[in-house]
NUGUFI-620053 format. One line per 8 residues: number of its first residue (from 1); their letters; for each residue x, y, z of C-alpha. Coordinates in pm, 1 decimal. Example, Ala and Ser with C-alpha at 12.3 -4.5 7.8 and 13.67 -1.06 7.14 Angstrom:
1	AS	1230.0/-450.0/780.0 ~ 1367.0/-106.0/714.0
//
This chain:
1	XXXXXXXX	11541.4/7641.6/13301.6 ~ 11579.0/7553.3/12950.0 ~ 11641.6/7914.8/12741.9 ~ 11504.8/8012.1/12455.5 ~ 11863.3/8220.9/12388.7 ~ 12212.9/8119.3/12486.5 ~ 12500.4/8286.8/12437.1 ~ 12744.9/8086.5/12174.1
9	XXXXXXXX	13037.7/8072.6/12381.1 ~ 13344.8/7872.7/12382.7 ~ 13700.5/7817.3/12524.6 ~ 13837.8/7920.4/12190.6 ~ 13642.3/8240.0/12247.9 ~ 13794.1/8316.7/12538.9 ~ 14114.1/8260.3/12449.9 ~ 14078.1/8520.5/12114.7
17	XXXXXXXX	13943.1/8793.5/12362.8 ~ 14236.9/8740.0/12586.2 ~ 14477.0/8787.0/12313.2 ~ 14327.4/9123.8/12248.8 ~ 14367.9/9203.0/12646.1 ~ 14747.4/9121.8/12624.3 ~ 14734.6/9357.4/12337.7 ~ 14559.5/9630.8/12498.4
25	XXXXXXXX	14367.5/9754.3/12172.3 ~ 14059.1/9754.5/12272.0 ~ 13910.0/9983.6/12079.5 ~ 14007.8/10106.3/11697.8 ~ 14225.5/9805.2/11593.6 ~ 14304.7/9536.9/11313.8 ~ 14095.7/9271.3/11392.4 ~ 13773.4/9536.0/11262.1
33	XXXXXXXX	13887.2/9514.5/10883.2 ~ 13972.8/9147.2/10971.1 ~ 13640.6/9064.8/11048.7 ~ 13525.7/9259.2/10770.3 ~ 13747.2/9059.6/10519.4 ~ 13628.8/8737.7/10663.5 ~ 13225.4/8803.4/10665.4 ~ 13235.9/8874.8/10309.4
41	XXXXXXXX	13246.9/8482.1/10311.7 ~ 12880.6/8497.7/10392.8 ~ 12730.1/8807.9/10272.1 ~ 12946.2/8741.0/9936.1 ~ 12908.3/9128.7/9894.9 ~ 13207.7/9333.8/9804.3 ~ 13140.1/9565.7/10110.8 ~ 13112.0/9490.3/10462.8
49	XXXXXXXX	13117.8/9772.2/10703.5 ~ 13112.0/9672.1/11063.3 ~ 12925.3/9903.4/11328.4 ~ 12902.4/9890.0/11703.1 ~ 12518.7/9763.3/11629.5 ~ 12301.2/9715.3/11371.5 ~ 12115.4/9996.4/11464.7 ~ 12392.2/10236.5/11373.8
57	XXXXXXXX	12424.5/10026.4/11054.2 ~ 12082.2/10109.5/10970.9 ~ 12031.3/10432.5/11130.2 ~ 12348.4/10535.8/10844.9 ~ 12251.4/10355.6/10577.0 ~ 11920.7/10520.4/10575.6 ~ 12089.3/10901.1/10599.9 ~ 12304.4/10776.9/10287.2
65	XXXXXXXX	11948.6/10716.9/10116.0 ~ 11813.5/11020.7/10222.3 ~ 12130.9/11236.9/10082.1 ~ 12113.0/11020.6/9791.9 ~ 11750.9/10974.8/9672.4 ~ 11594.0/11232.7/9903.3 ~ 11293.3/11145.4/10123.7 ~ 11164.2/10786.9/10027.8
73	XXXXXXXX	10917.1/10566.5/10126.1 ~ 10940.3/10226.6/10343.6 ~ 10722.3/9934.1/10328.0 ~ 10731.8/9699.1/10586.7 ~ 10616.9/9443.7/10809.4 ~ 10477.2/9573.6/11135.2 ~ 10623.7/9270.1/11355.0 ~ 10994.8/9354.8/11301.2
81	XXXXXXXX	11244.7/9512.3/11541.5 ~ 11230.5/9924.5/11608.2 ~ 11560.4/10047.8/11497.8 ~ 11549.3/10061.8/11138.7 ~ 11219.1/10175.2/11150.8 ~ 11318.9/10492.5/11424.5 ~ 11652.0/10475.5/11126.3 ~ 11406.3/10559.7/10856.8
89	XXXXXXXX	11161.1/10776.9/11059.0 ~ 11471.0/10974.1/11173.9 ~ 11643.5/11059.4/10875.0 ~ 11292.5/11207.0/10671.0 ~ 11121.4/10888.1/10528.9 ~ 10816.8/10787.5/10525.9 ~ 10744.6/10429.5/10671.2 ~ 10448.7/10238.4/10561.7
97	XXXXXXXX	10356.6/9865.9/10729.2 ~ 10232.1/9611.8/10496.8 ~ 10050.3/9306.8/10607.1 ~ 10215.9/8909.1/10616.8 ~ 10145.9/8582.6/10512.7 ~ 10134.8/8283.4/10656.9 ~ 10479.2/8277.6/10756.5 ~ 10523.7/8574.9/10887.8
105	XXXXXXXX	10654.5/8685.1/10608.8 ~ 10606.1/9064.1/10390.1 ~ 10324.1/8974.6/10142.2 ~ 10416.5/9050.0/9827.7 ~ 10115.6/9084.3/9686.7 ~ 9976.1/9276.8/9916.4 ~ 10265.4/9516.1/9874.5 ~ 10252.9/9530.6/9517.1
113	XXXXXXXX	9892.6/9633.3/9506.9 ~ 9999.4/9902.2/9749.1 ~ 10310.4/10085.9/9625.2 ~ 10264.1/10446.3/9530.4 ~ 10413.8/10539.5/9233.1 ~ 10530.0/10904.6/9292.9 ~ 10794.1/11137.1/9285.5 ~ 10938.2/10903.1/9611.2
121	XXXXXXXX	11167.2/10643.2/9577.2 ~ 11029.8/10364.6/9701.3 ~ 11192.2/10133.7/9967.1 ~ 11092.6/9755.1/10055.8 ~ 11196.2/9615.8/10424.2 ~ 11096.8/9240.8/10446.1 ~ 11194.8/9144.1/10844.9 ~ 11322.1/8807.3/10804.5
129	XXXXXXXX	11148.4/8684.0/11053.1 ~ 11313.4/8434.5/11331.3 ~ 11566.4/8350.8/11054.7 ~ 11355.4/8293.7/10783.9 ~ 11472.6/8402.2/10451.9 ~ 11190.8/8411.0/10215.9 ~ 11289.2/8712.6/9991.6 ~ 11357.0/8582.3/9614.5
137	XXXXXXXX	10967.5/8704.1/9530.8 ~ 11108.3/9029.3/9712.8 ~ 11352.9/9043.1/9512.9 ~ 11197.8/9010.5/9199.9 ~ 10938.0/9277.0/9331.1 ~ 11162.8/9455.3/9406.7 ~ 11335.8/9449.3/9038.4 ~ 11015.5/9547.7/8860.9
145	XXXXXXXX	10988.9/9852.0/9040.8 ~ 11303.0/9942.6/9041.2 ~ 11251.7/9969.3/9409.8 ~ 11540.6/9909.3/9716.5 ~ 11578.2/9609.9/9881.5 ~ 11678.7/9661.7/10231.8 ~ 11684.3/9355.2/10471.3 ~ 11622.1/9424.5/10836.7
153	XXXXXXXX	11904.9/9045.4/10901.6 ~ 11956.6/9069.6/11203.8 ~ 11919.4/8723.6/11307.0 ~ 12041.7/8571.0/10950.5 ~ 12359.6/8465.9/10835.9 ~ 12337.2/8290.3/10459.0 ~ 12489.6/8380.1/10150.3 ~ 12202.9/8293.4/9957.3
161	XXXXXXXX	12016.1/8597.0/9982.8 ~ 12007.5/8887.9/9702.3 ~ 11933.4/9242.6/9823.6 ~ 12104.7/9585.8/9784.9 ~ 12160.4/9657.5/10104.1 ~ 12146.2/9419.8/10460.0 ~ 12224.8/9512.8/10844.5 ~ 12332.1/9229.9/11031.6
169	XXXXXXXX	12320.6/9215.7/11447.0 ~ 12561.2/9048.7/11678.2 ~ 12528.3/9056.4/12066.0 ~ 12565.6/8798.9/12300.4 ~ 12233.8/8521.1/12172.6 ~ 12289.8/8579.0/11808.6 ~ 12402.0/8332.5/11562.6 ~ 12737.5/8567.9/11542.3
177	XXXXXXXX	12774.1/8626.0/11962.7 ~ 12978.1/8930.1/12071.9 ~ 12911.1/9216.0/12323.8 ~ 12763.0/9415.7/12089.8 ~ 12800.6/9483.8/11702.1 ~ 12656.0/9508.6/11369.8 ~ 12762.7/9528.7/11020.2 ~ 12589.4/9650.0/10671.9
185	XXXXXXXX	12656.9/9445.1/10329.0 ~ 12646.6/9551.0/9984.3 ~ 12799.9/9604.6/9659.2 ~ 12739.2/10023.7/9627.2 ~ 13097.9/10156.4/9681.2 ~ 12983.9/10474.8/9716.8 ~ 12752.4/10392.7/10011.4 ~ 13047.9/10181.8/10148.6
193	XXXXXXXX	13258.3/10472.3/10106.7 ~ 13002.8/10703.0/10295.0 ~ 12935.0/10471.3/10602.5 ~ 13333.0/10345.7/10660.5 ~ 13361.0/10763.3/10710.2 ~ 13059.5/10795.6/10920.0 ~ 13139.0/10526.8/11130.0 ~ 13411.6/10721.7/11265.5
201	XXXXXXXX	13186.9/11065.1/11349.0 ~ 13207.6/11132.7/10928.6 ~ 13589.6/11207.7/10922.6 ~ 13838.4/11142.1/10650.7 ~ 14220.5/11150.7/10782.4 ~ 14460.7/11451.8/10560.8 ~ 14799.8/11366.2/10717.1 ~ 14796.9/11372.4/11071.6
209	XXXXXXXX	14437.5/11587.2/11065.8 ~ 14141.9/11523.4/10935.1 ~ 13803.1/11628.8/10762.0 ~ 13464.6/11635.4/10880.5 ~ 13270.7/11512.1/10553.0 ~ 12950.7/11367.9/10659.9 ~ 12770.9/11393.8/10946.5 ~ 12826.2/11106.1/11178.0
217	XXXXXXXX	12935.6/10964.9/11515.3 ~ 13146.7/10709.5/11671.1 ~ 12973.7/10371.6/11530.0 ~ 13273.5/10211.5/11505.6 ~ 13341.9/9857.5/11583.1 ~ 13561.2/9764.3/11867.7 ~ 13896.4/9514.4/11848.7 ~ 13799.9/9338.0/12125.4
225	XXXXXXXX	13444.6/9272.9/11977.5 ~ 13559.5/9206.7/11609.8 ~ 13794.6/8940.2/11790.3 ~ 13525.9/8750.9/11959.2 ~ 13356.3/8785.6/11603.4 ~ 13664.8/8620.4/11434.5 ~ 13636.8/8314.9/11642.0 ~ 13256.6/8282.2/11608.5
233	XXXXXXXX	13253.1/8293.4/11209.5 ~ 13433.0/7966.2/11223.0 ~ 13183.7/7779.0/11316.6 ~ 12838.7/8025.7/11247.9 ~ 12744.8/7788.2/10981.9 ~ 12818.8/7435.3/11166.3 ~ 12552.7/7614.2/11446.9 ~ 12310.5/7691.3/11203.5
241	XXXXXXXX	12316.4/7327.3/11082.1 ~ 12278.0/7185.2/11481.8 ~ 11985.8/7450.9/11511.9 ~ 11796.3/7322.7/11208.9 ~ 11828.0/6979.8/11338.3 ~ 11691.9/7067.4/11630.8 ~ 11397.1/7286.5/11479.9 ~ 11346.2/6951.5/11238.9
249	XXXXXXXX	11350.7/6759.6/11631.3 ~ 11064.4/6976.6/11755.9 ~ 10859.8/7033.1/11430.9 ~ 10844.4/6621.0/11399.4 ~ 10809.2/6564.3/11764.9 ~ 10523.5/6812.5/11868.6 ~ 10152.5/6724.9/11821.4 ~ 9986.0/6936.9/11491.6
257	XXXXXXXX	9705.3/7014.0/11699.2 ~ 9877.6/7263.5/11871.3 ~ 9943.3/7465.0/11541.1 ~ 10222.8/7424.8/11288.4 ~ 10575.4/7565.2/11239.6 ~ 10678.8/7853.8/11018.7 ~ 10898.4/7672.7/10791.8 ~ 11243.8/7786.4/10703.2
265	XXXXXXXX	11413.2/7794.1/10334.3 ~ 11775.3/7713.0/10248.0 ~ 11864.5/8082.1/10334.2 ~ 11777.3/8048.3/10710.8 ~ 11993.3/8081.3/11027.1 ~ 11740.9/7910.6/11226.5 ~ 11710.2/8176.4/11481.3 ~ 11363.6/8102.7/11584.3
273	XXXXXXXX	11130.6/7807.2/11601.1 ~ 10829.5/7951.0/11551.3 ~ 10509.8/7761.7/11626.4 ~ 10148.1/7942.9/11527.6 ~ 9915.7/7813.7/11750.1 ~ 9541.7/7716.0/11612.3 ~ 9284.6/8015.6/11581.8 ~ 9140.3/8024.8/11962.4
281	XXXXXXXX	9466.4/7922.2/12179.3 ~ 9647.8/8135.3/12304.2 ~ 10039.7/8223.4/12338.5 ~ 10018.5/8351.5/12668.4 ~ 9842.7/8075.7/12852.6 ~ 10095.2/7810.8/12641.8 ~ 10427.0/8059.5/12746.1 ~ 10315.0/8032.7/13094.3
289	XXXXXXXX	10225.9/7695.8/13128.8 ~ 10592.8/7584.9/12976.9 ~ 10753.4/7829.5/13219.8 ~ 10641.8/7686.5/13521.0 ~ 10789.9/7348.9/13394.2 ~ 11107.1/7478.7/13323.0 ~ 11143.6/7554.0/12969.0 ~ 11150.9/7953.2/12833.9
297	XXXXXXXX	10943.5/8042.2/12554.9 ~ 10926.4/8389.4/12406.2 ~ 10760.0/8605.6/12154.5 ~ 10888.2/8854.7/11916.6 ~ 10827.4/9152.7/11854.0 ~ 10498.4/9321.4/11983.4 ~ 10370.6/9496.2/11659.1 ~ 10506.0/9834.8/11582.5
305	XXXXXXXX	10169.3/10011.7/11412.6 ~ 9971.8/9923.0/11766.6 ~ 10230.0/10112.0/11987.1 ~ 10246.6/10390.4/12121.1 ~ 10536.7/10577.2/11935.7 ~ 10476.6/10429.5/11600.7 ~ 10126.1/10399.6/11537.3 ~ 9913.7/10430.0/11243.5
313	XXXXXXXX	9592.6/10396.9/11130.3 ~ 9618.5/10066.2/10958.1 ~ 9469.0/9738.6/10964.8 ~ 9696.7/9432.2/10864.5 ~ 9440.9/9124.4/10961.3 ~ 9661.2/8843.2/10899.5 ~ 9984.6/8980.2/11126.8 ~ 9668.6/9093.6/11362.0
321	XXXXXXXX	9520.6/8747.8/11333.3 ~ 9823.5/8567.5/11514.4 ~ 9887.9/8820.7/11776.9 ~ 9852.9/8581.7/12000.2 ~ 9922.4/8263.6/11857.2 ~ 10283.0/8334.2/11802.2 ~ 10547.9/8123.7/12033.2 ~ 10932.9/8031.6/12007.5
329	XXXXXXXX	11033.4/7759.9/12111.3 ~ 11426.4/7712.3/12181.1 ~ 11667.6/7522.4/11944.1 ~ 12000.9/7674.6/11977.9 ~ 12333.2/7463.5/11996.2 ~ 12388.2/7424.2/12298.7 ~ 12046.3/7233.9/12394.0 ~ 12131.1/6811.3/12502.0
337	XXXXXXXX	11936.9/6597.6/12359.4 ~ 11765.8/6521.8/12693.1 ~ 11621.0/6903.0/12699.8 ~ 11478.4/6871.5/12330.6 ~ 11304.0/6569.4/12430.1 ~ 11194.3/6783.1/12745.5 ~ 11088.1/7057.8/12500.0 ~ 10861.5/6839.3/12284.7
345	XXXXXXXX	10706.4/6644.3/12617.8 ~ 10604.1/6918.6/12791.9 ~ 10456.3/7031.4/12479.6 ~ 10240.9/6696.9/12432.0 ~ 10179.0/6730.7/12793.3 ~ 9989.9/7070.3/12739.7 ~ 9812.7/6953.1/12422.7 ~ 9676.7/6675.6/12682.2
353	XXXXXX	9543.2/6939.5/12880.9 ~ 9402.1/7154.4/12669.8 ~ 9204.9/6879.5/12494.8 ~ 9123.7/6767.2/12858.1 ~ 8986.3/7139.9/12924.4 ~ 8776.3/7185.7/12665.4
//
């Protein structure tokens, strides 16, 4: 079976986790601040506090906005991962979903026609979907009123981007592979100040006791994790370059009447290959059929305002539109070049069929 996700893993990755074994600091240790140091290489923030997920990352960062700014309200993209949206939820904001383009993408003008302009402090979320950056007209949104700009990055590792704050995920098929782990970016040294304390259940050391200052809980990131991180920054951006050939190998290589690629901007990992299938075909059918032929396809995420914990009484007909037109394909590193070629022939194989069906 061909995988959509791999996990990154080397010999040299192996060998930096065994170091920490020999060690026996597995836990609290000094290759967390290391790792820190180093990932300011990509984020080119001054602050980069790492987390045992992203989820804590955002599930803190959003009780420093709350303490800060007081209840405030989200906007973002329905098709996104849950934690930073149970993050905001959770700590007394209000979250709002805003429709997508083409891409995928948080429609800015959509968004700006639907900001409130109240007594809340208003929040925008893009989800950068699959790896997709896509959020300088965010940005600039976001400038003119003098709104946040949080990124839900979990799958993207540039230092391109411009934001105020970003979460970043790590576990074992993302572009930074560990166990588990996260980390938040940004250049407000008082929020770094209030998450490096809440990492570590909110407490501030006073000589060989401490102070509970914040409310918070053990977040922290382990050694043993932060090592495996070490050894996969060295080569995060060399595997985002193999995984944009290999999108570039699939996007050229697969017939346009099955639908066309979300395309990716200099600020993408390359996460996802994302094909959106033509208006009447369906995901489901296409997932299956490449399954039983040996090569995994996925689709992410189901959308948050039709489920059952989060929904709301909202329409969003693009995002709606390609609920099931929405397939990734794989392209990660560690594909030959004899399964790419497999990828895009079994793909012309079902385009046969499907022209021979109809």
């Amino acid at each position: 079976m061909i995988k959509c996700f791999e996990p990154n893993l080397t010999a040299a990755d192996t060998d930096a986790v065994l170091k920490v074994l020999e060690t026996k600091v597995l836990a609290f240790g000094p290759n967390v601040s290391q790792f820190e140091e180093d990932y300011k290489k990509f984020s080119k923030k001054k602050y980069n506090i790492g987390f045992n997920s992203a989820s804590s990352a955002a599930y803190l960062l959003y009780q420093y906005l709350y303490e800060k700014h007081g209840p405030c309200r989200v906007y973002t993209p329905s098709n996104g991962f849950v934690s930073p949206v149970y993050a905001a939820i959770k700590n007394g904001h209000e979250v709002v979903f805003v429709d997508v383009d083409d891409d995928l993408l948080l429609d800015m003008e959509k968004l700006k026609n639907k900001i409130i302009r109240d007594n809340k402090k208003t929040i925008v979320m893009p989800v950068l979907y699959g790896g997709v950056s896509g959020i300088r007209e965010a940005y600039e949104v976001c400038k003119e009123e003098s709104a946040i700009l949080v990124l839900d990055s979990a799958h993207c590792i540039s230092p391109t981007m411009k934001y105020d704050y970003a979460f970043y995920s790590f576990h074992p098929v993302k572009p930074v592979c560990m166990g588990n782990g996260g980390l938040l970016s940004t250049d407000d040294k008082e929020a770094s100040e209030y998450m490096y304390s809440c990492r570590n259940f909110g407490r501030v050391q006073r000589g060989d006791s401490y102070d509970i200052l914040h409310r918070g809980f053990n977040f922290y990131m382990n050694n043993l994790n932060a090592s495996l991180g070490l050894s996969q920054l060295k080569r995060c951006l060399a595997n985002a370059n193999t995984r944009r050939a290999n999108f570039a190998y699939l996007r050229d290589g697969i017939p346009r009447n099955l639908g066309r690629f979300v395309e990716h901007d200099v600020g993408s990992s390359y996460y996802l290959s994302t094909l959106v299938l033509r208006p009447g075909d369906s995901s489901v059918i296409m997932r299956k059929y490449l399954r039983e032929r040996g090569v995994e396809a996925s689709f992410h995420y189901p959308f948050l305002h039709k489920s059952t914990a989060y929904a709301q009484r909202v329409t969003l007909p693009v995002l709606e539109s390609l609920e099931d037109r929405i397939i990734n394909l794989p392209i990660h590193q560690q594909l030959e070049q004899e399964q790419l070629e497999k990828i895009v022939n079994e793909c012309i194989h079902y385009s046969r069929s499907r022209r021979q069906s109809q």
